[in-house]
C-alpha positions as CSV (number, residue, x, y, z in Angstrom):
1,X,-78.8,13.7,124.9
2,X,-76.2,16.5,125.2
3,X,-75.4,18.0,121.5
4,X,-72.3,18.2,120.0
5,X,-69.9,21.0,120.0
6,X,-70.8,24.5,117.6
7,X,-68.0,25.9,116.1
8,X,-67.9,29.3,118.9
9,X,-67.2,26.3,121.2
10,X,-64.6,24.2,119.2
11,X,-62.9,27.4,118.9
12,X,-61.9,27.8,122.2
13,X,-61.0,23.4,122.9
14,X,-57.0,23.0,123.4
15,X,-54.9,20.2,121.8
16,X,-52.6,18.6,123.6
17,X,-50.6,15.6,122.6
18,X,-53.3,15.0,120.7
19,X,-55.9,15.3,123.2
20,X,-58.7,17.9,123.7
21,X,-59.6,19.8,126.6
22,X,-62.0,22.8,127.4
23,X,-63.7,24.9,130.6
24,X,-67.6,23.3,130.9
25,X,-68.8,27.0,130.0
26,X,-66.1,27.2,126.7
27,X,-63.7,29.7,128.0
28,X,-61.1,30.2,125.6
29,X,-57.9,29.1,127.3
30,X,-55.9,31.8,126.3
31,X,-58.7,34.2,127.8
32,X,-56.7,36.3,130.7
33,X,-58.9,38.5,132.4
34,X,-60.4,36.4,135.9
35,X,-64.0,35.2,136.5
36,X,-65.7,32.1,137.0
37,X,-68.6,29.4,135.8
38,X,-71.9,30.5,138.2
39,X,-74.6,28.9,136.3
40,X,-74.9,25.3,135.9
41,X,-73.8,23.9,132.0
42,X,-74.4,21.1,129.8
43,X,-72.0,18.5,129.1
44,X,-71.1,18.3,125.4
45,X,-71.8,14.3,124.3
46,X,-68.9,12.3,125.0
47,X,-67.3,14.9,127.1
48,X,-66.5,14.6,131.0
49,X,-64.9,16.2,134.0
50,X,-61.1,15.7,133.4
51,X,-59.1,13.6,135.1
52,X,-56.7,14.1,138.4
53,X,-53.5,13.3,136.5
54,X,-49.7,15.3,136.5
55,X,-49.8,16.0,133.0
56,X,-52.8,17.4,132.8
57,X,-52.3,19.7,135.9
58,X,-48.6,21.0,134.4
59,X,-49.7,21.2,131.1
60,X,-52.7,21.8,130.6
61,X,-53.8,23.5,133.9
62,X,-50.7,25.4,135.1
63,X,-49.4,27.0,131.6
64,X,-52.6,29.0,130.6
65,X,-55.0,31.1,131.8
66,X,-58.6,29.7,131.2
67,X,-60.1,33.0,132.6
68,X,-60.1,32.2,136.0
69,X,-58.2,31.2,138.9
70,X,-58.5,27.5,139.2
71,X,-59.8,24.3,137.3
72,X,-61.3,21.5,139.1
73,X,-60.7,18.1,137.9
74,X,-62.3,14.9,138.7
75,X,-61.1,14.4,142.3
76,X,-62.7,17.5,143.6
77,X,-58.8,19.1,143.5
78,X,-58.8,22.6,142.2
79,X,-55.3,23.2,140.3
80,X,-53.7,27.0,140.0
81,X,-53.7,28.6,136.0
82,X,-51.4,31.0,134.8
83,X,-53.0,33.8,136.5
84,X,-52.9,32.5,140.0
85,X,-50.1,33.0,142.2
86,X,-49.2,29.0,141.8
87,X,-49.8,27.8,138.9
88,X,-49.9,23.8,138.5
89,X,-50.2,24.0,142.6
90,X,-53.2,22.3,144.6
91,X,-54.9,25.5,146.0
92,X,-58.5,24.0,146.7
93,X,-59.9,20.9,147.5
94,X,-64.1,21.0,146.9
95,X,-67.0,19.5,145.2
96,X,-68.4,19.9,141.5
97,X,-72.7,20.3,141.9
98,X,-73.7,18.2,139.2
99,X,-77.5,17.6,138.0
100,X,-78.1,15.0,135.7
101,X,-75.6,16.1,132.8
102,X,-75.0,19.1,134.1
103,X,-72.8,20.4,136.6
104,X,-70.5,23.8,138.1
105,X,-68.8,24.3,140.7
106,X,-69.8,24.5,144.3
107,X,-67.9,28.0,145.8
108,X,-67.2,29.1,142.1
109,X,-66.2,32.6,143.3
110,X,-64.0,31.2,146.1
111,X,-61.6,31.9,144.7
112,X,-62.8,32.3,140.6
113,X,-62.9,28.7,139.2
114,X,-64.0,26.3,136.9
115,X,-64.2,22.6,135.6
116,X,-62.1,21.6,133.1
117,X,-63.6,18.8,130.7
118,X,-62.2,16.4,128.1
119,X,-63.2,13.7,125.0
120,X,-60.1,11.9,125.2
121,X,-59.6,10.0,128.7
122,X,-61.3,7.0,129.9
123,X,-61.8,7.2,133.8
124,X,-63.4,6.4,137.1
125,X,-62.7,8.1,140.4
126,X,-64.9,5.3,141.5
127,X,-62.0,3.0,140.5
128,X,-59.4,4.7,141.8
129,X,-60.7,4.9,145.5
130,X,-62.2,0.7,145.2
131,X,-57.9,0.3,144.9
132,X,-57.7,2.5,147.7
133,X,-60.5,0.8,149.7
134,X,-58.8,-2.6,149.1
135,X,-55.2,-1.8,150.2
136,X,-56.6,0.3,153.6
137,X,-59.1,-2.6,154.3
138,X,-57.5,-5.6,153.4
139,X,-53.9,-4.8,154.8
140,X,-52.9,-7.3,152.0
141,X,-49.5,-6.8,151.4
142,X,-48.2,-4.2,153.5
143,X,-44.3,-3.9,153.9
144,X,-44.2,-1.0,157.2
145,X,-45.5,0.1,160.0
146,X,-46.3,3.3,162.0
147,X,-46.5,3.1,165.7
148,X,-48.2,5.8,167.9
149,X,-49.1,5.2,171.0
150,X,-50.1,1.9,171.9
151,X,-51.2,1.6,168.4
152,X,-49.0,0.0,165.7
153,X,-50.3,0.4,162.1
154,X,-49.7,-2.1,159.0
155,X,-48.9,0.2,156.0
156,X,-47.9,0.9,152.3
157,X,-44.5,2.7,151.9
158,X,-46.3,3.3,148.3
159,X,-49.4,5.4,149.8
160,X,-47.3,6.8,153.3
161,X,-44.5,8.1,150.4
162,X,-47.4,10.6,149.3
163,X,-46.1,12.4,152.5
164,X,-42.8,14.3,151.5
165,X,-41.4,13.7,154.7
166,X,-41.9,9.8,154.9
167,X,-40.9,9.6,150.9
168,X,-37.3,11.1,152.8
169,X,-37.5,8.6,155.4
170,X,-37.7,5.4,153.4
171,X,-35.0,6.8,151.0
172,X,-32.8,7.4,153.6
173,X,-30.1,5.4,155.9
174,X,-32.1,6.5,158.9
175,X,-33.7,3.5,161.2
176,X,-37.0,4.5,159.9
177,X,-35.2,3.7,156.2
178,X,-33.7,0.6,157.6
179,X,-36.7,-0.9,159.3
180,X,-39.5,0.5,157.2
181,X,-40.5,1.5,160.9
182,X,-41.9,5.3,161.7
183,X,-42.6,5.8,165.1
184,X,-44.8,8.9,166.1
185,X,-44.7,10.2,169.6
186,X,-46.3,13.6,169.2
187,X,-49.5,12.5,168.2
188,X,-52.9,11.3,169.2
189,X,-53.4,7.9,168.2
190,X,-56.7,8.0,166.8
191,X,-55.9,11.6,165.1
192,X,-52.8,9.5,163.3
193,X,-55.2,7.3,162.4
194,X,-57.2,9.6,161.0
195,X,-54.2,11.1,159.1
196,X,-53.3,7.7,157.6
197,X,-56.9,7.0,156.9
198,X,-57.1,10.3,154.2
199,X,-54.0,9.3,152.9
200,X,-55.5,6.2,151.5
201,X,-59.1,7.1,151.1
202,X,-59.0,10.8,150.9
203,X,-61.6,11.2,153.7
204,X,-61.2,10.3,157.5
205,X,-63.6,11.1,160.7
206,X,-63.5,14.1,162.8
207,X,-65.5,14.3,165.5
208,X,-64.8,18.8,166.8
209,X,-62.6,21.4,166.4
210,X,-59.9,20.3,168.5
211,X,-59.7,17.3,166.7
212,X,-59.2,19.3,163.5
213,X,-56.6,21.4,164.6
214,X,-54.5,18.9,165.5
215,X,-54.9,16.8,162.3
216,X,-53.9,20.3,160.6
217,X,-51.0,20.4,162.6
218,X,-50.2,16.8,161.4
219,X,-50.6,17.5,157.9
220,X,-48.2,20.8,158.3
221,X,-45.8,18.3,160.2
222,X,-45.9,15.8,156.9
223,X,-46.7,18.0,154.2
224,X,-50.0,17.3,153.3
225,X,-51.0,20.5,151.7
226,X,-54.4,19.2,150.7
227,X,-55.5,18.2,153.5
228,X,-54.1,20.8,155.6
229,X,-56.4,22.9,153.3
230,X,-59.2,20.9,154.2
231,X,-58.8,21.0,157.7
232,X,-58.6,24.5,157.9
233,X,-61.8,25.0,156.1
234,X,-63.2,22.9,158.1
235,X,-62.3,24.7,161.0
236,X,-64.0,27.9,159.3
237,X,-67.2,26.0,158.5
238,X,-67.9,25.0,162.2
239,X,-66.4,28.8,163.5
240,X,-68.8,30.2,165.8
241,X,-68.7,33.0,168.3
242,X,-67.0,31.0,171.1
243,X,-64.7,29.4,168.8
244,X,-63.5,31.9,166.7
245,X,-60.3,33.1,168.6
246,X,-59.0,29.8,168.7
247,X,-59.4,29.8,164.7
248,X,-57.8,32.2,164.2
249,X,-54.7,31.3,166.8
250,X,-54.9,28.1,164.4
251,X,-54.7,29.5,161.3
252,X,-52.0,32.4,162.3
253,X,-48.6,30.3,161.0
254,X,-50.2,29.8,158.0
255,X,-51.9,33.3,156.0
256,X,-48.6,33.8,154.9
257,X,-48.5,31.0,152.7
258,X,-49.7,31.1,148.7
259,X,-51.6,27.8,149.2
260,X,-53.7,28.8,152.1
261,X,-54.5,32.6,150.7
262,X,-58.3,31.2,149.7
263,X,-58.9,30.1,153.2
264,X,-57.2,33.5,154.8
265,X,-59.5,35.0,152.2
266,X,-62.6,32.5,153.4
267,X,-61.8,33.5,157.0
268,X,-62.1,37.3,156.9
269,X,-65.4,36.5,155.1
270,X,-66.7,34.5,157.7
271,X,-65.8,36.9,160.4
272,X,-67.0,39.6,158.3
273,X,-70.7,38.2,158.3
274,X,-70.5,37.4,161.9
275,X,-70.6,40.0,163.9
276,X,-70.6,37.6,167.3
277,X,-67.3,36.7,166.3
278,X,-65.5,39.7,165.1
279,X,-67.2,41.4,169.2
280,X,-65.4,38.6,170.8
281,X,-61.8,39.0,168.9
282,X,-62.2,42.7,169.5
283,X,-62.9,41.9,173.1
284,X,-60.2,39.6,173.6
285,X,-57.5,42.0,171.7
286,X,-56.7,39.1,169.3
């Protein structure tokens, strides 16, 4: 069984509203110089990975430094501190490594992260995505629909309102208000589906590249920002030699943005450490 905390690492746990909160590794959250949690650590007894919720991410999260750049929370959404460019902002979406009770996480230097635990929140990500699982399988009580194509989809305002730009839709006098009817012309069907699939389940299949860039153009389109984020790692994780230009041509609107600077910063990585890629962009003058 895990041990209970010393006093070193009591002395770095924060209060708030009477809850306690710490980085897996115990760095104080006051701590502002950058780094990150490499090695795999023990979970204190009682303690788990904290929970995906708003007042933890403002709080918490986006008012102090914690030594690093991000905190991952129970979703597998990394959160910007106080020394990141936007703090309280989704800037990653990843995976914790645990083993047995144990864990750190996956790219911890990509950018400089680490997990934020707490003693004082019952939860279950498992939970959360069976409510998910129900609503997107069962169709039971749906009050809109989406057509695309030939396709016409039974939805949730509730879960299509995550999108910023449906949530103005619904609100608004327009038909789409009116009817609770969206209807998408500038999509693939089975890329919208997709789309709508990761908005209730937070995952969705992609079959190649092309289908990828296009669901990152859909998430841009609707403001998705995490799963725009995914997408264009994705794209990075299957770039190859023959595929790179298009990547990058992909990518180009977005290396501006604050949100996207880990996966500019992935990308010059990747075509750092392949030199097939970086002959063929030099080739082709891109």
């Amino acid at each position: 069984m895990a041990a209970a905390l010393t006093t070193e690492q009591s002395s770095k746990v924060m209060h708030f509203n009477g809850y306690r909160y710490a980085t897996l590794d115990f760095t104080a959250p006051g701590y502002a110089s950058s780094s990150y949690q490499s090695n795999f650590c023990t979970f204190p007894a009682g303690w788990q990975v904290a929970p995906d919720v708003p007042e933890i991410v403002e709080q918490v999260i986006g008012k102090y430094p914690w030594g690093t750049m991000l905190l991952l929370l129970d979703s597998g959404a990394g959160y910007g501190t106080s020394l990141s460019d936007s703090p309280g902002k989704l800037m990653k979406k990843t995976n914790i490594s645990r083993d047995g009770d144990k864990a750190k996480p996956c790219e911890p230097s990509s950018p400089a992260q680490r997990i934020l635990i707490t003693d004082s929140w019952i939860s279950s990500v498992d939970h959360s995505w069976s409510i998910a699982k129900h609503l997107f399988t069962s169709q039971c009580f749906t009050d809109c629909t989406l057509e695309c194509g030939s396709e016409v989809m039974k939805c949730h305002r509730a879960v299509l309102s995550l999108s910023p730009v449906f949530h103005r839709m619904f609100e608004s006098d327009m038909r789409e208000g009116l009817e609770n009817h969206i209807k998408i012309s500038d999509a693939e069907p089975h890329i919208m589906k997709a789309f709508i699939q990761f908005m209730y389940l937070g995952s969705a299949p992609i079959k190649s590249g092309e289908e990828l860039a296009q669901l990152l153009v859909l998430a841009d389109k609707y403001e998705l920002d995490d799963l725009a984020i995914l997408s264009a790692t994705r794209l990075i994780d299957q770039m190859d030699r023959d595929t790179a230009i298009d990547v990058i041509k992909n990518l180009r609107p977005f290396v501006e943005r604050h949100s996207f600077q880990p996966v500019v910063q992935k990308l010059r990585e990747a075509l750092i450490a392949s030199q097939g890629a970086l002959d063929m962009i030099i080739k082709n003058g891109c």
